[in-house]
PLY file of the C-alpha trace (Angstrom):
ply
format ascii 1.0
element vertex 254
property float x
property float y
property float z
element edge 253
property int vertex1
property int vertex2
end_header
-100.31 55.42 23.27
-97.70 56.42 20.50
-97.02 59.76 20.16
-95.44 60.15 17.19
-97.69 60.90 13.85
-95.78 57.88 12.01
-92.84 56.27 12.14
-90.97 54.51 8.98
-88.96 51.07 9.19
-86.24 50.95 6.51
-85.82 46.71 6.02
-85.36 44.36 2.88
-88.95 44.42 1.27
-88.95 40.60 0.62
-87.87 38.76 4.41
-89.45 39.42 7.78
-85.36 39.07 8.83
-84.46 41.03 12.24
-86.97 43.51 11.06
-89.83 41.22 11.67
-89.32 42.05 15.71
-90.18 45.82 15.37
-92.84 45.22 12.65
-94.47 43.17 15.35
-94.05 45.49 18.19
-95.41 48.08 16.16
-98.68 45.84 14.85
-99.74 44.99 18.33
-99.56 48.82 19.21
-101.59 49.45 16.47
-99.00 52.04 15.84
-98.82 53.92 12.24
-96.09 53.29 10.42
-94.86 52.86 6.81
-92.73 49.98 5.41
-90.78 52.19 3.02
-88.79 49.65 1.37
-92.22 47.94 0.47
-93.68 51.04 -1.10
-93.26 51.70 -4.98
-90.23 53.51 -5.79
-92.22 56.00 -7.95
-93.61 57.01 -4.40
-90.46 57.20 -3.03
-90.49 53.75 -1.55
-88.18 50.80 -2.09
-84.73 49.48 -1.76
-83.38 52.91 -3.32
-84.65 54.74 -0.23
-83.25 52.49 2.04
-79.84 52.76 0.46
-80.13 56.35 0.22
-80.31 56.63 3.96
-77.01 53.50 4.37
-74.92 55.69 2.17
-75.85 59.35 3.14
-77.05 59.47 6.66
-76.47 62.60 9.02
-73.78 62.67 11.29
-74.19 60.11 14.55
-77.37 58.73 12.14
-75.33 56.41 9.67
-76.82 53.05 9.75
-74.13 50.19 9.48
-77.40 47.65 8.14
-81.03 47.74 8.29
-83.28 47.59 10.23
-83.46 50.84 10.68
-86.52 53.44 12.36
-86.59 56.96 11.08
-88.85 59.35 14.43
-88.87 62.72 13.06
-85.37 63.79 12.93
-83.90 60.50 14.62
-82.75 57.60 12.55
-82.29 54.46 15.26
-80.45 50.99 14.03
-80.30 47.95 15.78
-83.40 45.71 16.20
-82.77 45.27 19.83
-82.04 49.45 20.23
-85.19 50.40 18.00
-87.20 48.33 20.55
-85.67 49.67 23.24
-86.42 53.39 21.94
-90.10 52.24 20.45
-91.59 50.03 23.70
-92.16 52.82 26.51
-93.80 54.84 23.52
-96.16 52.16 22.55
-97.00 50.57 26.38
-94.76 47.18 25.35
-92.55 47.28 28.49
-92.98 48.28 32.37
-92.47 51.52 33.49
-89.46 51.92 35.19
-85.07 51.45 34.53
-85.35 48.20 35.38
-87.86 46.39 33.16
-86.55 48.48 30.41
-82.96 46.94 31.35
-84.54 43.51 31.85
-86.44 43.69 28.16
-83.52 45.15 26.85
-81.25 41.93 28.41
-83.66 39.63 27.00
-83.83 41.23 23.62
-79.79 41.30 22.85
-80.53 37.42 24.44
-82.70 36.97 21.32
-80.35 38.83 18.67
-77.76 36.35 19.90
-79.95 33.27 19.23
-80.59 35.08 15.57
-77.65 35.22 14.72
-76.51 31.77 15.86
-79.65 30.43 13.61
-78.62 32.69 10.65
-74.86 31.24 11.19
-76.04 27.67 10.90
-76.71 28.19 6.77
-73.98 30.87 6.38
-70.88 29.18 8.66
-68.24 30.39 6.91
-69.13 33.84 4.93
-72.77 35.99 4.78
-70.92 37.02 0.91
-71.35 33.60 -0.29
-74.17 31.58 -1.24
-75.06 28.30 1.38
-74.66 26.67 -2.15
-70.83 27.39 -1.89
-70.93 26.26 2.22
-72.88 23.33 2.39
-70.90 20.66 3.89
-70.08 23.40 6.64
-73.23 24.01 7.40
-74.40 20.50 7.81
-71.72 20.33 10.69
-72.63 23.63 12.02
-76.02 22.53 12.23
-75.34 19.59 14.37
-74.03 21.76 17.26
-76.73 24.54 16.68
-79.44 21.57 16.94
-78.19 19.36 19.74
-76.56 22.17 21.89
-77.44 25.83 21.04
-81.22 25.86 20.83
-81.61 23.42 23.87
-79.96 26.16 25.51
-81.35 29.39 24.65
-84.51 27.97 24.57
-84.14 26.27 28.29
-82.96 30.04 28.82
-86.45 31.70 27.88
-88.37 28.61 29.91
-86.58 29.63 33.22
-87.06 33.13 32.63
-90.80 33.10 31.82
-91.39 30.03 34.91
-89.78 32.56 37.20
-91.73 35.78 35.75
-94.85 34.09 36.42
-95.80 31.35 33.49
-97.38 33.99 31.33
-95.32 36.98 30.55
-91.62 37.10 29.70
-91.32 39.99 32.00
-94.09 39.30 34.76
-97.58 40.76 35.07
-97.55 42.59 31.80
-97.58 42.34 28.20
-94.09 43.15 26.53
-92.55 43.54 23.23
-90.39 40.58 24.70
-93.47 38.04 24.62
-93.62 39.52 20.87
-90.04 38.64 20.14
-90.15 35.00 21.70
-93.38 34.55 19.66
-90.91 35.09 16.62
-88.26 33.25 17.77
-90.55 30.01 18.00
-92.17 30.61 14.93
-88.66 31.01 13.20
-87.23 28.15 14.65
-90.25 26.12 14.03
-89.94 26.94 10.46
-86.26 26.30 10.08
-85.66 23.14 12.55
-89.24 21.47 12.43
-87.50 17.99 13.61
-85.59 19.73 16.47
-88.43 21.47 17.85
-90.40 18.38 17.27
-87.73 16.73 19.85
-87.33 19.22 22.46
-91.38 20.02 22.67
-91.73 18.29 25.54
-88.86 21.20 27.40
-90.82 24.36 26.54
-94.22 24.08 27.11
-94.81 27.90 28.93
-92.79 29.19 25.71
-95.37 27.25 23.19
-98.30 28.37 25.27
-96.99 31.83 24.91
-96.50 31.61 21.51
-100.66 30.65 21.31
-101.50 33.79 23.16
-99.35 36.12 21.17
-100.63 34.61 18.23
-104.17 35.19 19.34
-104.09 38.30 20.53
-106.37 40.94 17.80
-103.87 43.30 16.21
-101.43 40.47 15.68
-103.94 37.90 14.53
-105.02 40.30 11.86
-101.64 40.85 11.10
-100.62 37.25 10.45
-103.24 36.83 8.21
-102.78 39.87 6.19
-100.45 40.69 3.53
-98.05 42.97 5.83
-96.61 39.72 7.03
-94.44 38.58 4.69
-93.88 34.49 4.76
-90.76 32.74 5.85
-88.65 32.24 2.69
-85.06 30.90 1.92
-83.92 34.13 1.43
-84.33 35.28 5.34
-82.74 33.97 8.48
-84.80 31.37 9.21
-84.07 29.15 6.50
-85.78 25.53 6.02
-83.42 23.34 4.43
-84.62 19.77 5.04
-80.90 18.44 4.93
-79.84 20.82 7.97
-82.59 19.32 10.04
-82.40 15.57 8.94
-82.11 13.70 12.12
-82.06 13.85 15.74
-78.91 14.35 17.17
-77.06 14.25 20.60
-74.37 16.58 22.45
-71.00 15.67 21.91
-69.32 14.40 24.85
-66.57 17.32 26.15
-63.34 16.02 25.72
-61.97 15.52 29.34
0 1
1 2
2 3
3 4
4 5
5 6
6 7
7 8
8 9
9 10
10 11
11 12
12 13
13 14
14 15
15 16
16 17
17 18
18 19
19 20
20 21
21 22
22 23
23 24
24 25
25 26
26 27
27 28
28 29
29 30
30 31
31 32
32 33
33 34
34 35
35 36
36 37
37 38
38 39
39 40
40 41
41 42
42 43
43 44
44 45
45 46
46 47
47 48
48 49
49 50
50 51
51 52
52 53
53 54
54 55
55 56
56 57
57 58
58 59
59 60
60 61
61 62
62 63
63 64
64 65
65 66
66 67
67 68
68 69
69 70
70 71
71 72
72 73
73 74
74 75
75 76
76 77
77 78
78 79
79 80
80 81
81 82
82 83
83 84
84 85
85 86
86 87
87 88
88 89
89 90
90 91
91 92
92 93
93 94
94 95
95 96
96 97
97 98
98 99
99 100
100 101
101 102
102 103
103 104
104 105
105 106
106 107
107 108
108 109
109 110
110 111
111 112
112 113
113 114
114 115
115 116
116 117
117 118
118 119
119 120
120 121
121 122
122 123
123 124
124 125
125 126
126 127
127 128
128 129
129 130
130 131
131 132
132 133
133 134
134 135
135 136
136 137
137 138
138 139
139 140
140 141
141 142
142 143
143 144
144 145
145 146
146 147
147 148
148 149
149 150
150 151
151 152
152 153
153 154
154 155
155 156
156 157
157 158
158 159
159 160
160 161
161 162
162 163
163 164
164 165
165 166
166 167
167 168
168 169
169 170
170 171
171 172
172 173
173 174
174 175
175 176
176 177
177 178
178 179
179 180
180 181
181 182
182 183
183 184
184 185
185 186
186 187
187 188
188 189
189 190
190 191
191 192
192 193
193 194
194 195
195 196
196 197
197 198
198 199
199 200
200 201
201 202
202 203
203 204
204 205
205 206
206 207
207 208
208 209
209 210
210 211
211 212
212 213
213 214
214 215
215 216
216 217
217 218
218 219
219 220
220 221
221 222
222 223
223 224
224 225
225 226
226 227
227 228
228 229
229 230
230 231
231 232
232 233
233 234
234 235
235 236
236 237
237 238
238 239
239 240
240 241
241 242
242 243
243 244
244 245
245 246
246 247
247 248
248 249
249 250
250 251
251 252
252 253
């Protein structure tokens, strides 16, 4: 039940990005909100009002980056701290301190993975191009692949094994199982040879992936317009050369 009349996500109009995780929280709610930045400027939509808000927000309400929520008179940042403000509103985590602290655990869990994936095409500077970083990123991707998403991934397996096989957090439907969804998607995307490999390892985390995807509101959603495709623009990038061939951990030097 979401008590609020509206509420307005500020994010780049052209990637789902780290906004993609409250868009989908929000869907599933079948909460109303507006995409500003994907409005028509004449309406007072688009990247101008996003930038209006980075550059002249109110005290204690200046966004560093987007994506960013606008309440009423509160202006939240942070994908993980928008969810954790959004989910009691719209029934997408357990009452209670601790499964908000758990969801909240699990959802910095999954802004570290993001930003390990968005890392792997931009090693050395988000300011330059992957055109000017290239050979770096073909050698961070060899660590990301054979190390990093074995383990985050083997993460989110024992976590959902030990909540119960079918919710991240237990008996109940969270904006967690919503996140994970993206993360597989994402990865799936980006690392289609990886994730091809490690199948096998995750098989509550691809089932869970099947039941987010099926459930109404988000169904609808992924076939609609509001969900914008993965592109080589976002974080989850494909670039065939970053994914080429199966690789192995490095043995630790002794």
């Amino acid at each position: 039940m979401v008590d609020s009349p509206s509420y307005e996500l500020f994010y780049w109009p052209s990637i789902q990005g780290r906004g993609e995780f409250v868009r989908l929280a929000l869907e599933d709610a079948g909460a109303p909100y507006v995409d500003v930045a994907r409005r028509p400027e004449k309406d007072g939509g688009g990247v101008p009002a996003l930038m209006k808000i980075l550059k002249g927000g109110a005290p204690g309400q200046l966004p560093f980056a987007p994506p960013f929520l606008r309440a009423g008179k509160l202006v939240i940042a942070q994908t993980a701290n928008i969810l954790l403000y959004l989910a009691p509103k719209l029934g997408l985590v357990p009452a209670g301190e601790p499964g908000r602290l758990a969801a909240h655990e699990l959802a910095l869990t999954v802004a570290d993975l993001v930003t390990e994936a968005h890392n792997v095409h931009h090693p050395v500077g988000s300011g330059l191009y992957y055109e000017d970083q290239k050979d770096e990123s073909r050698r961070a991707s060899v660590s990301f692949r054979a190390e990093r998403i074995p383990k985050f991934l083997g993460y989110f397996e024992r976590v959902l094994e030990r909540a119960g096989r079918q919710h991240m957090l237990g008996g109940k439907h969270s904006y967690v199982d919503l996140s994970m969804f993206q993360v597989i998607e994402g990865l799936l995307y980006a690392f289609p040879n990886t994730m091809r490999r490690i199948t096998k390892t995750i098989p509550l985390l691809l089932a869970l992936r099947t039941r987010v995807a099926a459930r109404p509101r988000i169904a609808a959603y992924l076939a609609s317009k509001r969900r914008i495709p993965f592109n080589e623009d976002g974080i989850f990038r494909n670039y065939p050369e970053l994914d080429r061939a199966p690789v192995k951990p490095r043995p630790r030097a002794k």
